[in-house]
C-alpha positions in Angstrom: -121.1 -105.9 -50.7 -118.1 -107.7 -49.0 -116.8 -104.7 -47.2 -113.7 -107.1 -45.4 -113.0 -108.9 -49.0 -112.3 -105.4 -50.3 -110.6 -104.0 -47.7 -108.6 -107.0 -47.8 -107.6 -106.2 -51.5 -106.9 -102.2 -50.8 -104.2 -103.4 -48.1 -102.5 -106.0 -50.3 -102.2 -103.3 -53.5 -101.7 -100.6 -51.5 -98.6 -102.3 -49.7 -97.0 -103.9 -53.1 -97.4 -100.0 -54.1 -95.6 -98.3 -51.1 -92.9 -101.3 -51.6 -92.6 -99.7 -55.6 -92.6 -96.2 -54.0 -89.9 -97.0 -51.2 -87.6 -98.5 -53.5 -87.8 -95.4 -56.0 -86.9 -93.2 -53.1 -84.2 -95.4 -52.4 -82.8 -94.4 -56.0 -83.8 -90.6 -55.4 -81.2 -90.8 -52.3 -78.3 -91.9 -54.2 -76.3 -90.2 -56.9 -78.0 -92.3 -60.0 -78.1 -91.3 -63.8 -80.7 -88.5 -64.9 -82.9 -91.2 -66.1 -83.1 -93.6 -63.6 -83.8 -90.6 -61.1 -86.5 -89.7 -63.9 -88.0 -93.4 -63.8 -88.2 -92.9 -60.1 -90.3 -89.9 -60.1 -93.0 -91.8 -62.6 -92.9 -95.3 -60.5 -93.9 -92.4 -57.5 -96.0 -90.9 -59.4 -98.1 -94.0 -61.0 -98.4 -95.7 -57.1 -99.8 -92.7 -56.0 -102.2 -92.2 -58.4 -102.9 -96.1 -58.1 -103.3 -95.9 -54.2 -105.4 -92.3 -54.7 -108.3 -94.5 -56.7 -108.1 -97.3 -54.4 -108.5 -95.2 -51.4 -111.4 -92.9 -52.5 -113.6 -95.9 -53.8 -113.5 -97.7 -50.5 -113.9 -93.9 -48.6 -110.7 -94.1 -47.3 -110.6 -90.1 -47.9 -107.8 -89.4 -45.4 -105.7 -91.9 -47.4 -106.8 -90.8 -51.2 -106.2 -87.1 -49.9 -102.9 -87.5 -48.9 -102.0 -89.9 -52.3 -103.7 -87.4 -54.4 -101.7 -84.6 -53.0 -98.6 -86.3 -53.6 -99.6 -87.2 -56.8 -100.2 -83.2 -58.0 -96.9 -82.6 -56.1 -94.9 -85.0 -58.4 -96.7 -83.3 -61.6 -93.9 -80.9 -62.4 -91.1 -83.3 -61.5 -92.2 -85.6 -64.3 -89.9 -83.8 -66.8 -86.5 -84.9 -65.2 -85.8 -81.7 -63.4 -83.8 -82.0 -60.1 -85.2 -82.7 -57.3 -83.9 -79.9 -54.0 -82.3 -80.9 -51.5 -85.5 -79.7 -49.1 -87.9 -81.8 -51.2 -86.6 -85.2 -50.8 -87.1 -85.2 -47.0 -90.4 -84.2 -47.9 -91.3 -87.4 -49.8 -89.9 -89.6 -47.6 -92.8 -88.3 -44.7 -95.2 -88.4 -47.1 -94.3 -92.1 -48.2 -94.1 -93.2 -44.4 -97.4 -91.4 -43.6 -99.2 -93.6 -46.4 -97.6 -96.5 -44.9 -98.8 -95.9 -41.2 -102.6 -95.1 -43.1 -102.4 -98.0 -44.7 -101.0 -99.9 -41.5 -104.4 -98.5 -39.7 -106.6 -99.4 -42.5 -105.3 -102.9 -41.8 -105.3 -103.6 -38.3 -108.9 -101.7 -36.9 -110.6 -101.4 -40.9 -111.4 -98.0 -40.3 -110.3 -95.1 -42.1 -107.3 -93.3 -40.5 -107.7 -89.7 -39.6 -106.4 -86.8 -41.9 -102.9 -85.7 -42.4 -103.5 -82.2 -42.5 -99.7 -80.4 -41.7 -98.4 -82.8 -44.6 -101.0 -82.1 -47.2 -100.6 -78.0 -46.9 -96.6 -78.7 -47.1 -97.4 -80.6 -50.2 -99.9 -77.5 -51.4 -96.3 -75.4 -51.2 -94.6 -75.0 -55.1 -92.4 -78.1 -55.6 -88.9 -76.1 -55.2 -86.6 -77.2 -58.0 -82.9 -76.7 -58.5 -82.1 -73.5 -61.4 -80.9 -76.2 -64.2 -82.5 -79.4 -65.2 -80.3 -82.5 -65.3 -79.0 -82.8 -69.1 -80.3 -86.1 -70.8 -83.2 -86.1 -68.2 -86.2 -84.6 -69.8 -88.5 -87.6 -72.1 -89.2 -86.8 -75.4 -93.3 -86.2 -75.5 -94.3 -88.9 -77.8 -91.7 -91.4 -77.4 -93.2 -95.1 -77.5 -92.6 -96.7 -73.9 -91.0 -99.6 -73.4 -92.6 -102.9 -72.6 -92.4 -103.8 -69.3 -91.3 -107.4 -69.2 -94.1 -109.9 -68.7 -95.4 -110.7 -64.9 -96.1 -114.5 -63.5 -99.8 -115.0 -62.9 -101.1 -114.9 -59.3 -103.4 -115.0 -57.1 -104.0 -113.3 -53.2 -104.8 -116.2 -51.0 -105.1 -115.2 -46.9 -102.3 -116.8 -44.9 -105.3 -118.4 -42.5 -106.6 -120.1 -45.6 -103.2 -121.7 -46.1 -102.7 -122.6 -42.5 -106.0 -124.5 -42.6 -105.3 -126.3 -45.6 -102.1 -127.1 -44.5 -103.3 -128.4 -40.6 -105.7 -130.9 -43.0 -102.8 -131.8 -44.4 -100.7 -132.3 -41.3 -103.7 -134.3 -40.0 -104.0 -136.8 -43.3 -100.1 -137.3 -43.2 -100.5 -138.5 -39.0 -103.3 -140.7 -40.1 -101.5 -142.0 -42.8 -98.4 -142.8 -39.9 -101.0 -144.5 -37.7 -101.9 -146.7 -40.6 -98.7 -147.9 -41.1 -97.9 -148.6 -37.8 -101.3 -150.8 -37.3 -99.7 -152.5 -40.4 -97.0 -153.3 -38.9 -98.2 -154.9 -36.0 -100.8 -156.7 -37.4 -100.9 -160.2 -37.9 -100.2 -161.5 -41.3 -102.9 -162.3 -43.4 -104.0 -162.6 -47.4 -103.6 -159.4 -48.9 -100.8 -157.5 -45.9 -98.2 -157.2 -49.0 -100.7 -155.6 -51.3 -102.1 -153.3 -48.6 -98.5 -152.5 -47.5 -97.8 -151.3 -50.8 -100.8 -149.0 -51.0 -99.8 -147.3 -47.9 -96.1 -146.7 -49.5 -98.2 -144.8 -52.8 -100.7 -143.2 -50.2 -97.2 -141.7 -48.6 -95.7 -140.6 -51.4 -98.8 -138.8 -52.7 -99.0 -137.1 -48.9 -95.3 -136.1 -49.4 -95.7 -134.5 -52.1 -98.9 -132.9 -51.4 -97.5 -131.5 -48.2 -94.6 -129.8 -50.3 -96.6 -128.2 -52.7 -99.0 -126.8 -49.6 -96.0 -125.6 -48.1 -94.7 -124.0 -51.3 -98.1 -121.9 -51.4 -96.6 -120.1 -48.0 -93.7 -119.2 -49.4 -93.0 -115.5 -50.9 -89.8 -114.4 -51.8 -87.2 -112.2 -49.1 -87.6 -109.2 -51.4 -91.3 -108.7 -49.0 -89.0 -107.5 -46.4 -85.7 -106.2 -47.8 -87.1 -103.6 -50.6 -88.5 -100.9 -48.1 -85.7 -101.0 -46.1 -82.8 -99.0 -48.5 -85.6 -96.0 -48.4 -85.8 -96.2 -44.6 -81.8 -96.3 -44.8 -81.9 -93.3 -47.1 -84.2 -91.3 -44.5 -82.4 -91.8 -41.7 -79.2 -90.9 -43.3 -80.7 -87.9 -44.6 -81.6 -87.0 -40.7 -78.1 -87.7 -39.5 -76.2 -86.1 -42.2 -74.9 -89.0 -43.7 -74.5 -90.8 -46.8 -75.1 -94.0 -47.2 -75.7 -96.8 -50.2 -78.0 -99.6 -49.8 -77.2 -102.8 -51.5 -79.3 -105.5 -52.3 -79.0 -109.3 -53.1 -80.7 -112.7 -52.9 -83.7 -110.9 -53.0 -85.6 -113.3 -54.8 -85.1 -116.8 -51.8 -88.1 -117.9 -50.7 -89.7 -118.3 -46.9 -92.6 -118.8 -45.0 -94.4 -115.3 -44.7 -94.9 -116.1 -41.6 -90.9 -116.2 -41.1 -90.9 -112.6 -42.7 -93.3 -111.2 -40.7 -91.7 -111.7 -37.5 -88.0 -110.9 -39.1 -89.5 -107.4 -40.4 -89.1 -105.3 -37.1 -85.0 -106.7 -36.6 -84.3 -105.9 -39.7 -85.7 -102.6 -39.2 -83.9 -102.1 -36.2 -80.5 -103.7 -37.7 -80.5 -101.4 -40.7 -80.9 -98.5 -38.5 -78.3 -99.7 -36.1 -76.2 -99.5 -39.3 -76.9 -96.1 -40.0 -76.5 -94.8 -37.0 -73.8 -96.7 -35.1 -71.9 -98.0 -38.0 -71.7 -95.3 -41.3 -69.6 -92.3 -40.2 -70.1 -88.8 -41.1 -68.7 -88.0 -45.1 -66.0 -85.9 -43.7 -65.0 -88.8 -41.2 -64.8 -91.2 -44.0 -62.5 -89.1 -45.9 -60.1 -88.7 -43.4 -60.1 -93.0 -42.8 -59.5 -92.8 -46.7 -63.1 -94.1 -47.4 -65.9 -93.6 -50.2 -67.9 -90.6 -47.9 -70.6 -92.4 -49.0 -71.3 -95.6 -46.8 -72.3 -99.1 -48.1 -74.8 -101.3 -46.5 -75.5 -104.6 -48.1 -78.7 -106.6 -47.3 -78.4 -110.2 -48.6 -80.3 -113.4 -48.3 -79.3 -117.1 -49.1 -80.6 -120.7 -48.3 -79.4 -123.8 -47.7 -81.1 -127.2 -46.2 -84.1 -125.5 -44.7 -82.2 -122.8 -43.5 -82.7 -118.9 -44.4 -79.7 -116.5 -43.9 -80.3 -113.0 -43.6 -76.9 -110.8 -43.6 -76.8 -106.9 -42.7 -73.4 -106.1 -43.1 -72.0 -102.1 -43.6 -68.3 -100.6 -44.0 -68.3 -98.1 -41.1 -66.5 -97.8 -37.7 -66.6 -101.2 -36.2 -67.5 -102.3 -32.7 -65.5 -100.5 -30.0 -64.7 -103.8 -28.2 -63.5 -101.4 -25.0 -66.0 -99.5 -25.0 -68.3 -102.9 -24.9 -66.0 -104.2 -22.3 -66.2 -100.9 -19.9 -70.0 -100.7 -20.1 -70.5 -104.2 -19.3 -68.0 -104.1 -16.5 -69.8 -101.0 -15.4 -72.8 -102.8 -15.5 -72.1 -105.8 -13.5 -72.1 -108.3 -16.4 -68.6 -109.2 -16.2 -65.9 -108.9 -13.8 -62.9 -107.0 -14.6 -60.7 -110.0 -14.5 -62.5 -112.2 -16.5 -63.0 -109.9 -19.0 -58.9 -109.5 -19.9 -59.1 -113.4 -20.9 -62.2 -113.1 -23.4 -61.5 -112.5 -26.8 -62.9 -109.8 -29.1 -65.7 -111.5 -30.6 -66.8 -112.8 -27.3 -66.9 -109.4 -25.7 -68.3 -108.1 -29.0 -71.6 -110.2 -27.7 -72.3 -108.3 -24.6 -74.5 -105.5 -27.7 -76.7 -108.1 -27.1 -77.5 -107.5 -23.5 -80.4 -104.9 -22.2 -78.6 -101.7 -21.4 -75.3 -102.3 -23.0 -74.6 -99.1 -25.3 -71.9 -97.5 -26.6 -73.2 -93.7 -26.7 -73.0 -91.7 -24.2 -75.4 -89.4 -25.5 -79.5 -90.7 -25.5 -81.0 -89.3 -29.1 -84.1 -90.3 -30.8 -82.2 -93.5 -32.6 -80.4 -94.9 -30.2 -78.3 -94.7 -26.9 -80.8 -95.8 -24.3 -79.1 -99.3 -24.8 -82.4 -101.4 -25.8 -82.6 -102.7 -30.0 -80.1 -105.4 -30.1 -81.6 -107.6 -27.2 -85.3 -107.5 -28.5 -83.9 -108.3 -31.9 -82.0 -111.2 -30.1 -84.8 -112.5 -28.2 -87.2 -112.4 -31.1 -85.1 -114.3 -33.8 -83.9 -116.9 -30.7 -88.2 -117.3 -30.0 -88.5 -118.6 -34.0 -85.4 -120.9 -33.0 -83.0 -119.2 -34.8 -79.4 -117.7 -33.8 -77.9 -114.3 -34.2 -74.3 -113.7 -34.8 -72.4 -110.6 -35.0 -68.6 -110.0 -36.9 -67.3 -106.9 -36.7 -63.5 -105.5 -37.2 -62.8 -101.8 -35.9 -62.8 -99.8 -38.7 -63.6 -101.9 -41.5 -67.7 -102.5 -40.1 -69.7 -104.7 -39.1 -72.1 -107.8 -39.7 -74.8 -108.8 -38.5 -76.2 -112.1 -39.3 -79.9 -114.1 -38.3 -80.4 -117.4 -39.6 -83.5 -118.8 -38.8 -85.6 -122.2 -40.6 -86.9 -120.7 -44.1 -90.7 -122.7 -42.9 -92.5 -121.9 -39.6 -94.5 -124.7 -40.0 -91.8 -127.5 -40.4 -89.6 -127.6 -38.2 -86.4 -130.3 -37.3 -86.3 -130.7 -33.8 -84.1 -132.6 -31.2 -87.2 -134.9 -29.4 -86.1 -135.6 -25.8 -87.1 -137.9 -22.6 -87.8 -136.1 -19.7 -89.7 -137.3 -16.3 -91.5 -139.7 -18.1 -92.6 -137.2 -20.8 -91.6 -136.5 -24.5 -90.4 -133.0 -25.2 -88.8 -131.7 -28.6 -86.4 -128.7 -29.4 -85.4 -126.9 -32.0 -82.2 -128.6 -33.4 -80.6 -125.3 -34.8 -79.1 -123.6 -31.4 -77.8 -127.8 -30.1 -74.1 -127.9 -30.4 -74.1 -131.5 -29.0 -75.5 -134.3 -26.8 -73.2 -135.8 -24.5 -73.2 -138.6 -21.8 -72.4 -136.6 -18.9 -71.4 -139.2 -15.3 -72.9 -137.7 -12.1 -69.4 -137.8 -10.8 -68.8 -135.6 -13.5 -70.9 -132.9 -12.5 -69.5 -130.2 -9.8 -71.2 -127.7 -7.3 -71.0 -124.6 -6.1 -73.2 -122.5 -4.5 -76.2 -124.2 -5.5 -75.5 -124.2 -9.3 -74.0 -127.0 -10.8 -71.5 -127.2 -14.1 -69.5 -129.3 -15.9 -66.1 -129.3 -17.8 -66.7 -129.4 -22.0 -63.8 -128.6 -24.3 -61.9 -126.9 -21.6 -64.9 -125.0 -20.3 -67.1 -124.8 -17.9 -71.1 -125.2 -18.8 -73.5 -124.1 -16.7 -76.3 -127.4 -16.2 -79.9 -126.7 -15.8 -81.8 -130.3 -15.3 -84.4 -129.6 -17.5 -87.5 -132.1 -15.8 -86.9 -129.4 -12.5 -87.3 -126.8 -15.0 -90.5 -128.4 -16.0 -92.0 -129.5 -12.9 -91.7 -133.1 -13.9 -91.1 -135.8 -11.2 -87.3 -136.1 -10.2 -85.3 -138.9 -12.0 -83.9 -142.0 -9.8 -80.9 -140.9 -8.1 -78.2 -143.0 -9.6 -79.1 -142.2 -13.4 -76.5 -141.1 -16.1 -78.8 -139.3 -18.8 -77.4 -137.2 -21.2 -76.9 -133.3 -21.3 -77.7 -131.8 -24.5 -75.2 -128.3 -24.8 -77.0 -125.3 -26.4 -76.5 -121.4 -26.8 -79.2 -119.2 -25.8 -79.3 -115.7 -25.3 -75.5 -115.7 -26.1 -74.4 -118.2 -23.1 -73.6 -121.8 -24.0 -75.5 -124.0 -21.5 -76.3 -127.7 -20.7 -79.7 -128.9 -20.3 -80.0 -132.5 -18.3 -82.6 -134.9 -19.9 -83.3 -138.5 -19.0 -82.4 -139.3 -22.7 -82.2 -137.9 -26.4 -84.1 -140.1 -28.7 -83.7 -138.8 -32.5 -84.1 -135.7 -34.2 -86.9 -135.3 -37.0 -88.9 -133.1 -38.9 -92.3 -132.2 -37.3 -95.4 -130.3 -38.4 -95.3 -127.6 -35.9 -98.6 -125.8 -35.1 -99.5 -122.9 -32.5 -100.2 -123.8 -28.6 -103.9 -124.3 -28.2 -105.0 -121.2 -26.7 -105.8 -122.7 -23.3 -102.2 -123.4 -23.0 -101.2 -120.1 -24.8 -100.3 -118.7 -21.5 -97.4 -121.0 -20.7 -94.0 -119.4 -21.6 -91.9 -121.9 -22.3 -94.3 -123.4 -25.5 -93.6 -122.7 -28.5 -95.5 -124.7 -30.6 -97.0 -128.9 -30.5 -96.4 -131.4 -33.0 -97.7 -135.1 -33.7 -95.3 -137.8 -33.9 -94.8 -140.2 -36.9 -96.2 -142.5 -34.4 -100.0 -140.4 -33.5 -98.6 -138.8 -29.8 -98.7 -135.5 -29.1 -95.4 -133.7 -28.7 -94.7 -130.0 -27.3 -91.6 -127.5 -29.0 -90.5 -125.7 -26.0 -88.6 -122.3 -26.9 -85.3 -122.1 -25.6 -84.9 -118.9 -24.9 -88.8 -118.6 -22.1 -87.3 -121.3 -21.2 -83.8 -120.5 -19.6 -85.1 -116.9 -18.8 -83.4 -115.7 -15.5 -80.6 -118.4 -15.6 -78.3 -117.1 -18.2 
């Protein structure tokens, strides 16, 4: 028997499950109706006992132990009586434990040890409240309700897809190279006829390239739906109340996108918790709902995927930012009376920067905002934060909805072709040497009233030094939250490019992110911005 196949299979069902079971909690932490809270319990109940089965026939014991606990736990809840106040924390554990099981299962495909402390908690009487909600209780008997029809589907492995799609890529180059022999060869008989083939041969490619790619795609919901019961738990811990909100759950990205974007978003909705929703009784005195709101919402436009965390708490303390970062030595005193709010607002994003002066288990030791930072800038996408003190803040990544196709900015350097990722390039100017001042060793230049620091970007690369004389063009960027210049010999076009990982002999080198082919069959290499201005900005 395929052991892998099936292990495979537990991990995909037992995830879609805990995603079921995580947004149920969420419900179970708000004030909902009687029977929605009811509904939540049996969607609980049914993953459990789902995940349970799974578990014991693949002797994952720990995991169908634990799930079958849970499951007799539930039992008496199933009427609609309240849930206490001490038994909610106690499902959230048990939901996060499966998760790290399952998350074990996954990554070493052994079975994770026992969860002994939780399972004799669960073995305690489920503690109930003296009165049953009114209304909540189902009538033995009743017919259910149909659950509305699902779309067919199958599980393919995101390697599969990536191998297809590379075979793809590779027919599509092949398909350029033709043309461009075409092109160049000498007429003869039948160079019409042939010319037109190649047109049809493209347009088939095209389209089977979009259909490839739309197999990657899975809707934002993969990432967003376990976060309100993450919200809900933390909340819980820090005496808070908060309301998750979600929306434009159903956009589509690459999974590949969403796997990388699943640890910010973690770390944002937390940040939003803790740092942003005040207390109930703080709330009331601003004249605010005690409860908080934060709203998770996706959108996308031209290749692009928004993600937006936005909540109604405190705000940003902009002095607060501004003294730590003076404090800090990341910004003199006197240059920071002339930046505006939402310039010094920026400086969350920098290690160390924290506005607590107490260290906790959440937060205070100043490090969250920069990793988040640094990881969406590494899939060449920005993050921007909006924030008005006392109204809350916004937090927002946008990032390209494929990691496989890519529009980049391709460039002439030292005799070389490089490419970037067009969405951080705010423009590409033809910037004199005369131009150009120095001071200390660093050079800048003047741009819409400000000074941009200019780092030659063939020195960066160890490529041989242009002639002395030469104009070029600097191509302005923001990375890591500093606008910059970068000096190239020239910027040819920007395009769309099949992007595919550094071969592993290369792997090493910081500054690749990716290689692509050309229309025209050469080989061209993505450089990430942010390895590659590290230490400069």
């Amino acid at each position: 028997m395929d052991l892998e196949k099936y292990r495979r299979l537990f991990v995909d069902e037992a995830t879609d499950h805990l995603v079921e079971m995580s947004r149920a909690l969420a419900l179970l932490g708000e004030d909902t109706a009687a029977e929605a809270r009811a509904d939540a319990v049996d969607t609980l109940f049914r993953m459990a006992h789902s995940i349970k089965g799974m578990a014991a026939s693949l002797d994952y014991d720990a995991v169908s132990a634990l799930a079958h606990r849970l499951e007799d736990w539930l039992e008496p809840l199933r009427g609609g009586s309240a849930l206490s106040e001490h038994g909610l924390p106690l499902l959230f554990e048990s939901v996060r434990a499966l998760e790290e099981m399952v998350g074990i299962v996954d990554e070493s495909g052994t079975s994770p040890g026992p969860r002994e402390d939780l399972i004799a908690r669960l073995s305690q009487p489920v503690e109930q409240e003296m009165a049953d909600e009114p209304g909540a209780a189902r009538e033995r008997g009743a017919a259910p309700v149909a659950p509305p029809p699902l779309p067919r589907w199958v599980r393919v492995r995101t390697k599969a897809i990536d191998r297809f799609l590379a075979g793809v890529g590779e027919l599509v180059q092949r398909q350029s190279c033709l043309e461009a022999l075409h092109r160049s060869a000498p007429f003869w008989e039948h160079q019409r006829e042939f010319g037109d083939e190649l047109d049809r041969m493209a347009r088939v490619f095209r389209e089977l390239r979009r259909n490839v790619l739309d197999i990657r795609v899975t809707p934002v919901r993969r990432v967003l739906e376990r976060l309100p019961r993450i919200a809900g738990e933390l909340a819980h811990q820090l005496g808070k109340k908060v309301r998750v909100e979600l929306s434009g759950e159903e956009v589509e990205a690459d999974r590949a996108v969403l796997d990388h974007l699943d640890d910010p978003l973690l770390h944002l909705v937390r940040n939003a918790v803790d740092h942003g929703i005040e207390p109930p009784e703080e709330r009331e005195r601003a004249g605010k709902d005690p409860v908080g709101r934060i709203c998770l919402s996706a959108s996308a436009a031209a290749g692009r995927l928004r993600v937006r965390v936005e909540e109604d708490g405190r705000g940003i303390d902009v002095e607060a930012v501004r003294r730590r970062a003076i404090e800090r030595g990341m910004l003199l005193e006197e240059v920071a009376e002339d930046l505006t709010p939402e310039r010094i607002s920026e400086f969350i994003f920098e290690p160390g920067i924290s506005t607590r002066d107490e260290v906790t288990e959440v937060s205070g030791r100043g490090v969250g905002l920069d990793a988040v930072k640094r990881t969406v800038e590494e899939l060449g996408g920005t993050l921007t934060v909006h924030s008005e003190e006392g109204n809350g803040t916004a937090f927002e990544i946008e990032i390209s909805s494929m990691a496989a196709l890519q529009r980049v900015l391709l460039l002439e350097v030292g005799g070389e072709r490089v490419a970037l990722p067009v969405a951080p390039v705010e423009a590409v100017l033809a910037v004199e040497e005369g131009t150009v001042e120095r001071a200390g060793g660093e050079a800048f230049f003047v741009w819409k009233d400000e000074p941009i620091p200019l780092l030659d970007l063939g020195e960066r690369l160890l490529l041989p030094p242009p002639p002395p004389d030469r104009a070029g063009n600097v191509v302005v960027l923001e990375a890591r939250g500093f606008r910059l210049g970068l000096r190239v010999d020239r910027a040819v076009s920007d395009l769309e490019v099949f992007v595919r990982e550094v071969p592993p002999a290369l792997s090493h080198i910081k500054p690749l992110g990716g290689v692509a082919v050309l229309p025209d069959g050469a080989p061209v290499f993505l450089l990430e911005i942010g390895q590659l201005v590290e230490n400069f900005v």
